[in-house]
N, C-alpha and C positions, 0 to 999 in steps of 0.2 A: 181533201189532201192534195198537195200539189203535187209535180211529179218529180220535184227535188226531194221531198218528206218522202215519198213514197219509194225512191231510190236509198233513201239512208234507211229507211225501214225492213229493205229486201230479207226476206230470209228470217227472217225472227217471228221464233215460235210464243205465238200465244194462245193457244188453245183455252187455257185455266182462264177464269172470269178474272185473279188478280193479277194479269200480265196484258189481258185485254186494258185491263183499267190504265196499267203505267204505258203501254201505247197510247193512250186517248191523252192521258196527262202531257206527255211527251210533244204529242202535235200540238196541245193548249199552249205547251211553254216554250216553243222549242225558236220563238221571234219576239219573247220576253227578254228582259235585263235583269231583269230578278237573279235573285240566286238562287240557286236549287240546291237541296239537301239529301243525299242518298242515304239512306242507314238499310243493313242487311246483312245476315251473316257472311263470313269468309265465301266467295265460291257462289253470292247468288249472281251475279253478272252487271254489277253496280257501273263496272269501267265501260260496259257496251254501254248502258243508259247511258251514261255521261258524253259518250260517243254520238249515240241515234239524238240527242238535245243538241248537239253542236252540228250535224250534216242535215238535218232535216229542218232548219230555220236560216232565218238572213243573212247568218256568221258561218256557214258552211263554206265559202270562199277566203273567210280568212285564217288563223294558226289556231290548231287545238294542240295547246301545251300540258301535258299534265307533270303534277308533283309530287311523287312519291316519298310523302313526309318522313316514313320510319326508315328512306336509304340514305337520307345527306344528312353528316355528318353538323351538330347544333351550331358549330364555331363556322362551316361554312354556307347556313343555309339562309341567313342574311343576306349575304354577298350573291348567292344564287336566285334569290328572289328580285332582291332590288337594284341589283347590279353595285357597281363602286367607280369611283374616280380611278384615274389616275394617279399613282401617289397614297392612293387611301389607307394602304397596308404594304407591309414588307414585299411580297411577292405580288402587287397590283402595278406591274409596266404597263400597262394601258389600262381605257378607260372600256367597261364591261356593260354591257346591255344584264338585266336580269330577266328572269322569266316572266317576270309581269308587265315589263317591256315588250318582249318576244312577243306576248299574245294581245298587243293589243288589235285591235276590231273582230277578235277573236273569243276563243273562251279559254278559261283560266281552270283547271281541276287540280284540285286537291286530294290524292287519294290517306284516307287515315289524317284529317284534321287532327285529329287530337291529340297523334302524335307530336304536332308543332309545338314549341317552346312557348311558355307565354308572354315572356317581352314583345315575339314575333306574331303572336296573338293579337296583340295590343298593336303592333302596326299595322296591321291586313287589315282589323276592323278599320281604321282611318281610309285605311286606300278603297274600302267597298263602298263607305260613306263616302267621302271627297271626291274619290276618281283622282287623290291627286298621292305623291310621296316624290322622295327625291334618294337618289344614291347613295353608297357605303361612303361617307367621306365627300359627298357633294354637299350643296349649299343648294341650288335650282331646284326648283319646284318641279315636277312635269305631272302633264295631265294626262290620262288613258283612260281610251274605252275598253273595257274587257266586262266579259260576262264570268263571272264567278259562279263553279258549282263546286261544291264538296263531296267527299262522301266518309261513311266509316262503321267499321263493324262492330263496334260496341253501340249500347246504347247511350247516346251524347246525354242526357237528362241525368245519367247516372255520372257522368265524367263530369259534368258542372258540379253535380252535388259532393263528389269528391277531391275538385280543385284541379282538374288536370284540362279542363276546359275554361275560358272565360264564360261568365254568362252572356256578357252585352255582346258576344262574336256567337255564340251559339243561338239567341233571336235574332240577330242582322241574317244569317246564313240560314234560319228554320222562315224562310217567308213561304218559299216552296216545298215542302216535307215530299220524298216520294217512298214509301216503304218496300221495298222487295222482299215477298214471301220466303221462304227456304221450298226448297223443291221438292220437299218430304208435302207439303202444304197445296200444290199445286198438281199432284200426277198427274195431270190432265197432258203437263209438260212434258211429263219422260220420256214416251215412246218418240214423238214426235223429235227431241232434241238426239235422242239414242242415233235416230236415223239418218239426222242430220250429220251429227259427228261423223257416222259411219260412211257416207256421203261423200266427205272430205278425205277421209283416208283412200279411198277408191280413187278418188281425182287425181293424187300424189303418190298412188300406183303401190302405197300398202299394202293391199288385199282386194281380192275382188268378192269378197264377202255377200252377199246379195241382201240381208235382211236377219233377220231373227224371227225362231221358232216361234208359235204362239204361248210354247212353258216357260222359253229365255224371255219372252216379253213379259208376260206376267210377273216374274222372278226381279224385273227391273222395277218394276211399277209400282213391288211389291215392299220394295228396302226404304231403309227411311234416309237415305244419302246425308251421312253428315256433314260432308265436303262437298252436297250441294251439285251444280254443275259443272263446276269446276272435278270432283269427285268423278261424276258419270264421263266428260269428256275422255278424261285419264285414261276409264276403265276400258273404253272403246277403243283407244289408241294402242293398248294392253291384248285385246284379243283381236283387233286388226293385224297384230304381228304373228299371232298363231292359226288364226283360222285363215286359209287363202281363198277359198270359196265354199259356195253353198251359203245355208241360213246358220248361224251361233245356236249351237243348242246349251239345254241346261249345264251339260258339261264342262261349257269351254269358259262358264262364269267359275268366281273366287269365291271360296268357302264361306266367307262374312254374307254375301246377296246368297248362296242356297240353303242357309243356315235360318234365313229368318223367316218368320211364318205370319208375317202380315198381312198376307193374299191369299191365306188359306179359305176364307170363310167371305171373300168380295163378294157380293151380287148376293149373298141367302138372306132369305127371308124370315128369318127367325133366325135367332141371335144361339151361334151353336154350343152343344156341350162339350166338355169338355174331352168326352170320349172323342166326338166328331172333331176336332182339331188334331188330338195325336192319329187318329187314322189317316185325315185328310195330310196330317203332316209327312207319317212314314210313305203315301204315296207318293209323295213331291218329290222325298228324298228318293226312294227307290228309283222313280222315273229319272232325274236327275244324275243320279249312278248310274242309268245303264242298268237297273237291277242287280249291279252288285253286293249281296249282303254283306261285305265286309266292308265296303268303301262307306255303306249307307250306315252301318252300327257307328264307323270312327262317327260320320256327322251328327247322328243320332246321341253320342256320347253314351253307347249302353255297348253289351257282346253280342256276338254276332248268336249265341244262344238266345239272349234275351227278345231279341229282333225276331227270330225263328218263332219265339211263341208269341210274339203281339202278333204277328201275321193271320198264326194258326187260329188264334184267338178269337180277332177280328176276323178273318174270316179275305185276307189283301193277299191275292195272288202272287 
């Protein structure tokens, strides 16, 4: 690794075996011309790969442009891509560079391909093959180098087979596949990103929070984030404005992360019953609460009587 790759890599957690992999892939491709293809739900952090592939290779000196397909408007994203003449439309006074001008010796992202229009489909593929296009209303040819990568959160296989994708643009752009897990798939990430986040708020003098409990760790580790890290970052950002120091206990998390019980039963050895889950469960919440019986029943969704005799029952202090 060089120590330009190694400078665009700072800081990025990869703990999980598939984030080690899209690091290794990342240094593979990152002085390729290839295109590279990101697919990953909302929130797995496709925009940074697309990033760490353009700072950690030979195009780190020149523009990383990206294109946010689902925000420019269909009627002006021609003209934003390829640029236009002078003259070329009503309100074209000058002659306009486009974004794929802008990036050339650069890299080119497209965030949400699929969103693109497909007459515009049908151009891009030309310009990834030829390297060459010409402007809104020009005649001239011009040539460019740019490194094209995409990315998108649907599955593209599925957007070809339902027409919203070209095919011959979805194999020009799948030469590089890189997959990114969901973070519910990877916990190896959570703590280590939790910390990080919380890291950043410290720096920008949010909270001087120190860390999190070993029950608030668990409790994170423990939820299936459907929003990913994008999801976790929020939530960090959320209790760096209430907690000002010390370690985050179970308290200072949201209902949805103490509610779920996917960490009830990590590390046993034998696959528990179902008695052992509502017990191990009422303990999480109780701890959780502070041992408040009333706070624990709302979570619990039962009365604070019925709480009273699983305790007694069970035998949970």
């Amino acid at each position: 690794m060089t120590a330009a790759s190694a400078q665009a890599l700072a800081g990025v957690v990869a703990e999980s075996a598939s984030m080690r992999e899209i690091v290794a892939l990342v240094l593979r491709l990152a002085d390729t011309r290839s295109p590279v293809l990101l697919e990953g739900e909302s929130g797995t952090g496709k925009d940074l790969v697309a990033h760490w592939l353009h700072y950690a290779g030979a195009r780190r000196e020149g523009p990383f442009i990206k294109v946010h397909c689902p925000s420019i408007p269909g009627e002006l994203l021609e003209s934003e891509l390829f640029g236009h003449e002078k003259g070329a439309f009503t309100d074209a006074r000058a002659t306009k560079a486009g974004k794929i001008e802008m990036a050339a010796a650069g890299t080119l992202y497209f965030d949400q391909i699929q969103d693109l229009t497909l007459p515009l489909q049908a151009k891009l593929l030309r310009v990834i093959e030829e390297r060459r296009f010409e402007r809104v209303g020009g005649t001239r040819t011009l040539e460019v180098d740019v490194r094209f990568v995409a990315s998108a959160n649907v599955e593209l296989a599925v957007a070809v087979r339902s027409g919203r994708l070209r095919e011959d643009l979805f194999h020009r752009l799948n030469v590089m596949p890189l997959k990114l897990e969901p973070l519910r798939a990877r916990r190896e990430d959570i703590l280590p990103l939790a910390l990080q986040f919380l890291a950043r708020e410290r720096e920008r003098g949010a909270t001087a929070a120190s860390g999190l409990t070993t029950e608030a760790a668990e409790l994170l580790r423990g939820y299936h984030w459907p929003g990913n890290a994008r999801e976790l970052r929020s939530l960090i950002e959320r209790l760096a404005t209430f907690v000002s120091s010390g370690e985050i206990e179970p308290r200072a998390l949201p209902q949805q992360v103490l509610e779920q019980p996917s960490v009830l039963w990590a590390g046993r050895e034998r696959r528990p019953r179902l008695e052992d889950v509502e017990i191990a469960y009422i303990r999480f919440v109780l701890e959780a609460t502070a041992g408040s019986q009333t706070r624990a029943a709302a979570v619990l969704g039962i009365s604070r009587k019925a709480l009273w005799e699983k305790r007694r029952r069970y035998g949970i202090g």
